[in-house]
Each structure stands twice: as structure tokens, then as C-alpha cells.
C-alpha positions as CSV (number, residue, x, y, z in Angstrom):
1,X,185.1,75.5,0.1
2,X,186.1,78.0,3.0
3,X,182.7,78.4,4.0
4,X,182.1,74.3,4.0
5,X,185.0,74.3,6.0
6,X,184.0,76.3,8.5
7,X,180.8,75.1,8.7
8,X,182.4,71.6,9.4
9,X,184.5,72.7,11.8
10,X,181.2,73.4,14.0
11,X,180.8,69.4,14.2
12,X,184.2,68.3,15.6
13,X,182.9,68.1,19.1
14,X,185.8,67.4,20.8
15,X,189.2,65.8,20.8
16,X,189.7,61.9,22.2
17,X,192.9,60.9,23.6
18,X,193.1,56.9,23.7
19,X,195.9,54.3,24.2
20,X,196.5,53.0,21.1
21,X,195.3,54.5,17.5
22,X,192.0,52.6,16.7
23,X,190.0,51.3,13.6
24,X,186.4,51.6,15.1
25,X,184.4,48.2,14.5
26,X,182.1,51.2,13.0
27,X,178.1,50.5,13.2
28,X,177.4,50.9,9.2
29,X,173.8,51.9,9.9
30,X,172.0,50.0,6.6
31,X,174.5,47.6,5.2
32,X,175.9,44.5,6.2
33,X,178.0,41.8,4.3
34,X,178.2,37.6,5.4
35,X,181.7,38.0,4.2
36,X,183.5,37.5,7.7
37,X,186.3,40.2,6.7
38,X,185.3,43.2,4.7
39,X,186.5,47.1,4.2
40,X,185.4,49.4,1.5
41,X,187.9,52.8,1.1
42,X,188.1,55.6,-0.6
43,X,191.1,55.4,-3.0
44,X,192.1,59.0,-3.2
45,X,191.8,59.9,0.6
46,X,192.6,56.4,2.9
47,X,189.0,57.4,4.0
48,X,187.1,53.9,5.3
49,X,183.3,53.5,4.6
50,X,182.6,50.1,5.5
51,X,185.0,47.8,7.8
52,X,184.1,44.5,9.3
53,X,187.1,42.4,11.6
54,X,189.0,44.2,8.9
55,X,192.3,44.2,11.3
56,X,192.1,40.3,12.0
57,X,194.7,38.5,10.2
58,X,193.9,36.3,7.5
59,X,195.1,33.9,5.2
60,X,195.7,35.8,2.3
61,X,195.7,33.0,-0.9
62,X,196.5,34.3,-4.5
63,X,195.6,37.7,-2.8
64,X,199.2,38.2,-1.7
65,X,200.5,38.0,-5.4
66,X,199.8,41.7,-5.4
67,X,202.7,42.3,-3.3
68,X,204.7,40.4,-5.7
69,X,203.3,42.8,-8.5
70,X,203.8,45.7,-6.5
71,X,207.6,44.6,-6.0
72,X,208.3,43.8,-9.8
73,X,206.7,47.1,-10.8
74,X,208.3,49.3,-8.4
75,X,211.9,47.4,-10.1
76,X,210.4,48.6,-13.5
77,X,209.6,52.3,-12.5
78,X,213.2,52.8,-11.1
79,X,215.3,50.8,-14.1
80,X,216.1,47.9,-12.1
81,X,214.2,45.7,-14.2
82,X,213.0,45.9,-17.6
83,X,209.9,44.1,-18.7
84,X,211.5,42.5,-21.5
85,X,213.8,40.4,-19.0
86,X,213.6,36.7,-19.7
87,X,213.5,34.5,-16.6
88,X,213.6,30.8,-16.5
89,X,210.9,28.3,-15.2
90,X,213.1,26.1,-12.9
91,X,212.1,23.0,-11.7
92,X,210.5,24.5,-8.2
93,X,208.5,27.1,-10.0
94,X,207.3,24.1,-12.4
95,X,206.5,21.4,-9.9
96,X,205.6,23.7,-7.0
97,X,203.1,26.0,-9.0
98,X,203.2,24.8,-12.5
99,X,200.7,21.8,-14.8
100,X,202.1,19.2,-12.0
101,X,200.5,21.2,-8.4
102,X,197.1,21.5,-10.0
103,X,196.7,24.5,-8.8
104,X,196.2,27.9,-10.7
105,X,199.2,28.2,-13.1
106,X,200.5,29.4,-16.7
107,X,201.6,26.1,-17.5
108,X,205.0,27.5,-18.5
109,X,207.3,24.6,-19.8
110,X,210.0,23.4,-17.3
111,X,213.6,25.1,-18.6
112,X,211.8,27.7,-20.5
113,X,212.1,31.4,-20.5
114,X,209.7,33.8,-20.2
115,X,209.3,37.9,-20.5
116,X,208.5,39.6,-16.9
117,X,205.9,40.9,-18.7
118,X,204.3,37.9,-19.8
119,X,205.0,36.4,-16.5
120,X,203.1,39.5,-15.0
121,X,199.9,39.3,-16.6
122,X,199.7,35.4,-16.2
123,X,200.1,36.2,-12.1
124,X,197.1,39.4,-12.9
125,X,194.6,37.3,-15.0
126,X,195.7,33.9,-14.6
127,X,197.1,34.1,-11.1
128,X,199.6,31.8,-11.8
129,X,201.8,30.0,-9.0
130,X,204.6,29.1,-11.8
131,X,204.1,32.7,-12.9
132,X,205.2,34.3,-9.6
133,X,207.5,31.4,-8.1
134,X,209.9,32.7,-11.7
135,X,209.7,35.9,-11.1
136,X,210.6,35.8,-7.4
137,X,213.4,33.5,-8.5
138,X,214.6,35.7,-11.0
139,X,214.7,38.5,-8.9
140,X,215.8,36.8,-5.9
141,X,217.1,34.2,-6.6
142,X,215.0,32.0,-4.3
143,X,211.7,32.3,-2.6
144,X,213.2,32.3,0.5
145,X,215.0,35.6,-0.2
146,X,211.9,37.3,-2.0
147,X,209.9,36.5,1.1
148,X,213.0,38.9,3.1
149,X,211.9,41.5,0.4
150,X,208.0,41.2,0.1
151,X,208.6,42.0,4.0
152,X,210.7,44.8,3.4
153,X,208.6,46.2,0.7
154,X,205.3,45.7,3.0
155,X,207.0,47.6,5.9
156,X,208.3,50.7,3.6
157,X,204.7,51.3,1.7
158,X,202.7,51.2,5.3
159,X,201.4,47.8,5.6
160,X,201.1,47.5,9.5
161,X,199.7,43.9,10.2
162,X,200.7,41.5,7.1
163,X,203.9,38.9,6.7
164,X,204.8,36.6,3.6
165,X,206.3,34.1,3.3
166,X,206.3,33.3,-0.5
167,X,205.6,34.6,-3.8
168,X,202.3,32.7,-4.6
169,X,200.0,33.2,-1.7
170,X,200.5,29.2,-1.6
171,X,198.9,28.0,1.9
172,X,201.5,28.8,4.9
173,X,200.8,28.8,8.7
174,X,203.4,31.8,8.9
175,X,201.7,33.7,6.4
176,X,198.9,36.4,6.9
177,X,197.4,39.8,6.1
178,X,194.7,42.3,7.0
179,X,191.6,43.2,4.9
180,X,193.0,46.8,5.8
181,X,196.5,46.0,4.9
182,X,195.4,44.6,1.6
183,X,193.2,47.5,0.4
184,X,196.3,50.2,1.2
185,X,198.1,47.4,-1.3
186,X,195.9,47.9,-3.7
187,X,195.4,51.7,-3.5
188,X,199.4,51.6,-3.4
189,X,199.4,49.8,-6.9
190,X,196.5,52.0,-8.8
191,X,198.5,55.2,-7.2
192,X,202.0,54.2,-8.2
193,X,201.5,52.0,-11.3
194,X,199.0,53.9,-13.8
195,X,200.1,52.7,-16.9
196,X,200.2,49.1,-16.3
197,X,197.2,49.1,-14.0
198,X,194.8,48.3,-16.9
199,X,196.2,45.2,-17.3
200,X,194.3,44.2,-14.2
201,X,191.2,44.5,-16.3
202,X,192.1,42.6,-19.0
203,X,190.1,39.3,-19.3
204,X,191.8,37.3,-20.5
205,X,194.7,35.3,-21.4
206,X,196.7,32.7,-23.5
207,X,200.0,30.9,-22.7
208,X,201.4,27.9,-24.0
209,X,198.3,27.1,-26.4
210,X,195.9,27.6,-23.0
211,X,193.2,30.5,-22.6
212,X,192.6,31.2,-19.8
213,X,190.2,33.9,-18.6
214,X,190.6,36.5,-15.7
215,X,189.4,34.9,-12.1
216,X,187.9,38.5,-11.4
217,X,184.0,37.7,-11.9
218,X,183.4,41.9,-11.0
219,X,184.6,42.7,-14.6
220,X,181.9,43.2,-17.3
221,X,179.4,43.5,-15.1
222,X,178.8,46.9,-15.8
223,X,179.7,48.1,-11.9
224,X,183.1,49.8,-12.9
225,X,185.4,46.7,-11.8
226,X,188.5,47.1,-13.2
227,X,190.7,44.9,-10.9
228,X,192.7,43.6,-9.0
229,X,192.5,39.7,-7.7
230,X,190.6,36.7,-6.6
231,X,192.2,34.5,-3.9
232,X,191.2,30.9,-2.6
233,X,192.3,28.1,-0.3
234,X,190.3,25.3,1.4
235,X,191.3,27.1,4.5
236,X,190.8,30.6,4.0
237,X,187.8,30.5,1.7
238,X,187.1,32.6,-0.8
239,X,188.7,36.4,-1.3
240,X,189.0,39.3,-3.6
241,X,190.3,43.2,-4.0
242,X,188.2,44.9,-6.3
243,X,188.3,48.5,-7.2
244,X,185.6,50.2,-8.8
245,X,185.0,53.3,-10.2
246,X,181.2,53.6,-10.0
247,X,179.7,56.4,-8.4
248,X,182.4,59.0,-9.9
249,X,185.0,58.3,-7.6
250,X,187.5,55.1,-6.9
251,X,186.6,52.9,-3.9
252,X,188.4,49.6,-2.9
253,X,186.8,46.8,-1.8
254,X,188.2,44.3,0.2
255,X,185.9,40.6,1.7
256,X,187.6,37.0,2.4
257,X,186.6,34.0,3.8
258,X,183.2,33.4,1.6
259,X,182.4,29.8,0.8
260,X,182.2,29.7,-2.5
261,X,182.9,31.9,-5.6
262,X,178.9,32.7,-5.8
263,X,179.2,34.3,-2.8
264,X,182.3,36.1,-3.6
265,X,181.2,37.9,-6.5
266,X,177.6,38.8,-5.0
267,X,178.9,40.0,-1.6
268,X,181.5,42.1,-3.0
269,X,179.1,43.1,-6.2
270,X,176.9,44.1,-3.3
271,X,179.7,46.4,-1.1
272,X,180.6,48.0,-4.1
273,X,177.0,49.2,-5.2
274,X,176.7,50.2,-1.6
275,X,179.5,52.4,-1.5
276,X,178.7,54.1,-5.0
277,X,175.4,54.9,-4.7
278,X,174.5,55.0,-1.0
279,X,176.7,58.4,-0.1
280,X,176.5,61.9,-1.3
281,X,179.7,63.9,-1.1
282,X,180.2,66.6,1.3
283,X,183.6,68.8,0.6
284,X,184.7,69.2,4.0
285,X,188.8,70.0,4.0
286,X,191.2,71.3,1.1
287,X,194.3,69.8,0.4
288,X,196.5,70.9,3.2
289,X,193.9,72.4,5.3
290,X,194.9,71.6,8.7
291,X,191.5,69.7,10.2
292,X,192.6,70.1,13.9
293,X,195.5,69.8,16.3
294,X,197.4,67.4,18.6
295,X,199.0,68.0,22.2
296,X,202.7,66.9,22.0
297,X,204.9,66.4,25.1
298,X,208.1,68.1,25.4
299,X,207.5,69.5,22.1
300,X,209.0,73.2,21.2
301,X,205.2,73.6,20.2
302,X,202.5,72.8,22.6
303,X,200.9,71.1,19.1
304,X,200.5,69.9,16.0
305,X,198.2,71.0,13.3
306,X,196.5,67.6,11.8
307,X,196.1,67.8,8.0
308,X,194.5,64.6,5.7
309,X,195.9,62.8,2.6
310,X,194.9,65.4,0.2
311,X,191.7,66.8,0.1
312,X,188.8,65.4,2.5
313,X,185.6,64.8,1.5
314,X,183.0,63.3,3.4
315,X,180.5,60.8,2.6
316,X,177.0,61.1,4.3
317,X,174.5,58.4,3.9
318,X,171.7,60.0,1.7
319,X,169.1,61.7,3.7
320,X,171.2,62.3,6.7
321,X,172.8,65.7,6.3
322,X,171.3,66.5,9.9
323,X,173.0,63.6,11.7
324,X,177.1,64.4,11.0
325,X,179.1,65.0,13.9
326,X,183.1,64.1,14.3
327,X,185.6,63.8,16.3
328,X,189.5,62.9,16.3
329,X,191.2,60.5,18.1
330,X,195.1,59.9,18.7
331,X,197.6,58.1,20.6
332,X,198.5,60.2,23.7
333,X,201.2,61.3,24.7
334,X,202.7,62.4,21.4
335,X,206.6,62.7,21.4
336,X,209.0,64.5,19.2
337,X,210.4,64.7,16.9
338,X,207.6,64.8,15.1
339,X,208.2,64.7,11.1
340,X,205.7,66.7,8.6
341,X,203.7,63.9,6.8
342,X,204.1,61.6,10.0
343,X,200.4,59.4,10.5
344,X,199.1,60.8,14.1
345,X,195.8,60.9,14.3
346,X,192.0,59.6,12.9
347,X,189.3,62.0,11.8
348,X,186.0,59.8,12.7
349,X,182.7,60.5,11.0
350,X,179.5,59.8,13.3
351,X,175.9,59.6,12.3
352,X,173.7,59.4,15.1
353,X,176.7,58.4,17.2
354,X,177.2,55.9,14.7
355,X,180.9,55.4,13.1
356,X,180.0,55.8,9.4
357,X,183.6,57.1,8.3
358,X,187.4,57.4,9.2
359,X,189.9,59.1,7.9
360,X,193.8,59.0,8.7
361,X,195.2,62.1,9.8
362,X,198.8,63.5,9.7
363,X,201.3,66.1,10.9
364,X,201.2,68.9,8.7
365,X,204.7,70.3,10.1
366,X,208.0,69.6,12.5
367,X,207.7,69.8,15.9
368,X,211.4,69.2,17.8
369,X,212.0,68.3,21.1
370,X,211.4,71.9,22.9
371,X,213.8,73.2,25.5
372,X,214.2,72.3,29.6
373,X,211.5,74.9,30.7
374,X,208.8,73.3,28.4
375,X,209.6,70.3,29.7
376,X,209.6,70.5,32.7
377,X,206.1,72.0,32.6
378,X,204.8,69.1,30.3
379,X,206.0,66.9,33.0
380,X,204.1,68.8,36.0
381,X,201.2,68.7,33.8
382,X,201.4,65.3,33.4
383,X,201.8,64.6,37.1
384,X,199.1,66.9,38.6
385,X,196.3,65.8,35.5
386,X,197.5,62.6,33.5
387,X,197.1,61.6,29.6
388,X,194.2,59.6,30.3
């Protein structure tokens, strides 16, 4: 691994200072998707393999019930919630998402009460819109005040670009995502939630006399799918998340705005084989190995060492080994304090000049605000050469 390292090291040709941290709109030399929004990521490292408009906001349908997952199962892991909790059906979750909306729904009976952990996998496999009004409710005690809390939650996990504005994903001028945003969701809920994530592959599921099977068209198909959720309006098209673990490692898949369920499945059935088969894998950093560093100004260190979300790997088209170059990129100037674990900078894998890969970068220590005399001469620098 040292030796890999090392050798790696050789390709990061140089250091880019820019205004704002970037997602490149990366050329993805062979592969293309009609999907308008797409990403593919590695789930274990953040790293990007494929992104198209993937930081354009979107309408983001049943897709946002994943944040209403996320929020009931983080209540679960700390005790604040048990999943034997009965909540009722009121009248709002039954007419607004339930048998009368005609929409997707459990077809819970108005005044009834139902387990959070029934109610849970009719929003999974179901995607219910009675499911997830109840539980919002229940925890809540209105839409309205889950919304404040899906918010909240969004901001705390990372989510940089997304706001709700219910519980459902039900259309909602006010109410958007990211492709991006949406695949850190999902790596946020495989991460944090192992032992109820394979209910997300289960397919399928009876309430109330109804079977209904799982909107997921990925699973069965013997591509690895094992989750996560479909999404549709009139508006917004057609969307999914889908994680797979084809290829010997986890990748997230995230497309939207397709115009029809066909087109769904094989554009995302088409990302996914992509991504598993089209790469072979490079170890490039260890855990903690600090992949470069970052000027900060007025800093009682001139800079930063830059380390990834665990290990790094990279992922070279097959065929290409001779092409791989890299460099990092950052937000300039740098301030402190800067926190250890802080999100800084982007490693960016090129082939042929060509973006092919990014990776999110971080500090790997403290850096506090250094004394008068440094500075002072961060400031002359500044002056006599500029950030930019």
C-alpha cells in the first residue's frame, strides 16, 4: 500500500485554488445516460463516478420519504422511539395520502392505529403517502412541524442543496433536492441503519387485505439491487435511488426526470452495470493517509494536511492505467479555526484530462488562528500576490 501510495503521489500535478468548491460536470469518457439528472458514488468513500446536472434542484416525489425514514430511524437508534409505537391514521393522513387521494398509499383505515414499524415498511415498499403523513404526525404532531425537522435533520447529516416541505414527497413548489444530496441520503441510511436496511429489499407487502409489491423494478434482477425508492410526479417524471452491490463493492445510483417507468429501470439498470464492471480498482490512500495539503490564512500552521473518508481507492476505466493524473482543488482563502474532520477540499481524478472521479477531502487536524506576526505576513502575501 505504501509503495501504491507513493507511486500515486507522482500524479497529483498540482494544486487548484478556485472560488467556490466545485462538482466538475465531469466528461465520463464512454457512458452516457438520457436521464436529465444522474450521479453514481461510491458508498464507502463519497467518491463520484458518474454525475450529470447532479447539483440542479429537483422535484424530489416519493424520493424524499427517505428523509422521513432516515428521521424515524435515527429516533429508534437513540430510544426516542420504539418500533412498536402505535400511531393513529387521522383524517389528513387518510384523505391527503390515504384510499381517497389515489395516489400511492397503505390504505390504512381512518381512526386506526398502526406500529411505526408497519408504517415503515408500507412508506419502503409500498411508498405510502398515509404511511408517512402518520408517522410525521405522530412524531410531530403535524406536517408542518416535521417539515422544521426533515430540515434540521438534512442540515446536521450534510445535505447542502435540498428543502421539504412534507413528509410524503407530495408535489410542492417549495420543495426540492439534488441528485447529489439524495445519494449522501442514501449512503447516510445504509451507513447508519444496517439492521433495518434489508427491509428496503423486501418485495413486497400486505396491509389491510392489499398486496402490494415493492415499486423498485432493480430488485430480482440479478444486478445486486437491494434498495432504496422509486419516486413519480407528472411534473418531475420518473426517479429512483438504487444501491447495488455488484462489482464487489457498494455504489449508489441516483437519475430523475425519465418519462416513464421503462425508462427508469433500464437507465438506472444501465448506470449501475456501468459502474460495476467498467472500473478496476487502484488502492491509492490508507485510511488516514493525508493525500495533500491546504494553504490557510492566518493559521498557526501555514497548512493543512488533506485526508479522505476512510480509505481511497480509485477507479480507472479498464485499459487506461496510463492515462491517470489528479489534482485537488479548494476554496481559497482557508480560515481558521479549522476543525479535524472539517470538508475542505476535492481530490479530482483525470483521464486524458478528462474528469472521471472525485473525491471529498478533509482536514486531518486543528489549525487555530496563529499569532500577530503570522498574520501580518499572510496579509502582505496576500497583497503583494493575491488568492487567485
Amino acid at each position: 500500500m505504501v509503495r501504491l501510495e507513493r507511486a500515486f503521489r507522482r500524479v497529483l500535478v498540482g494544486v487548484a485554488l478556485v472560488a467556490a468548491l466545485a462538482h466538475p460536470a465531469a466528461a465520463q469518457l464512454d457512458f452516457d445516460t438520457s436521464a436529465p439528472y444522474a450521479i453514481l458514488v461510491d458508498h464507502e468513500s463519497g467518491t463520484v463516478l458518474f454525475q450529470k446536472e447532479a447539483d440542479t434542484r429537483i422535484e424530489p416525489a416519493s424520493m424524499a420519504k427517505l428523509m422521513t425514514v432516515a428521521i424515524v430511524l435515527d429516533m429508534v437508534e437513540r430510544g426516542a422511539l420504539n418500533l412498536t409505537d402505535q400511531f393513529f391514521i387521522s383524517e389528513h393522513a387518510w384523505r391527503t395520502g390515504g384510499a381517497p387521494s389515489g395516489g400511492s398509499a397503505m390504505f390504512a383505515e381512518l381512526g386506526s392505529q398502526i406500529s411505526v414499524d408497519d408504517l415503515l415498511h408500507s412508506v419502503i415498499i409500498q411508498s405510502g403517502n398515509d404511511a408517512s403523513i402518520a408517522l410525521a404526525e405522530g412524531i410531530a404532531g403535524s406536517e408542518a412541524a416535521f417539515a422544521d425537522i426533515m430540515n434540521q435533520f438534512a442540515a446536521d447529516i450534510g445535505l447542502t442543496d435540498s428543502h421539504f416541505t412534507n413528509a410524503s414527497g407530495l408535489p410542492d413548489p417549495d420543495m426540492y433536492v439534488t441528485a447529489r444530496d439524495l445519494a449522501d441520503l442514501a449512503r447516510y441510511i445504509i451507513r447508519e441503519f444496517p439492521d433495518y436496511y434489508p427491509v428496503f429489499a423486501v418485495e413486497e407487502f400486505t396491509w389491510n387485505d392489499i398486496r402490494q409489491s415493492n415499486r423498485n423494478g432493480l430488485l430480482g434482477l440479478g444486478i445486486g439491487v437491494d434498495g432504496l425508492k422509486t419516486g413519480h410526479t407528472n411534473a418531475a417524471g420518473y426517479g429512483i435511488v438504487a444501491s447495488t452491490t455488484e462489482g464487489g463493492r457498494r455504489l449508489i445510483a441516483v437519475l430523475h426526470g425519465m418519462d416513464s417507468v421503462n425508462q427508469r429501470n433500464e437507465q438506472a439498470r444501465a448506470l449501475i452495470t456501468w459502474g460495476a464492471r467498467s472500473f478496476e480498482r487502484i488502492p491509492a490512500f490508507a485510511n488516514g493517509a493525508v493525500v495533500g495539503q491546504a494553504s490557510v490564512y492566518g493559521g498557526q500552521e501555514a497548512s493543512v494536511g488533506l485526508v479522505g473518508e476512510g480509505s481511497i481507492d480509485i477507479y480507472l476505466p479498464r485499459g487506461n492505467r496510463r492515462c491517470l493524473s489528479a489534482n485537488i482543488t479548494y476554496a481559497a482563502p482557508i480560515l481558521p479555526p479549522v476543525r479535524a474532520g472539517d470538508r475542505l477540499a476535492q481530490l479530482n481524478i483525470l483521464c486524458d484530462d478528462q474528469i472521471i472521479q472525485s473525491a471529498p477531502l478533509y482536514a486531518a487536524e486543528a489549525v487555530e488562528q496563529g499569532g500577530i506576526t503570522r498574520r501580518a505576513a499572510d496579509a502582505l502575501w496576500e497583497l503583494a500576490f493575491g488568492w487567485f
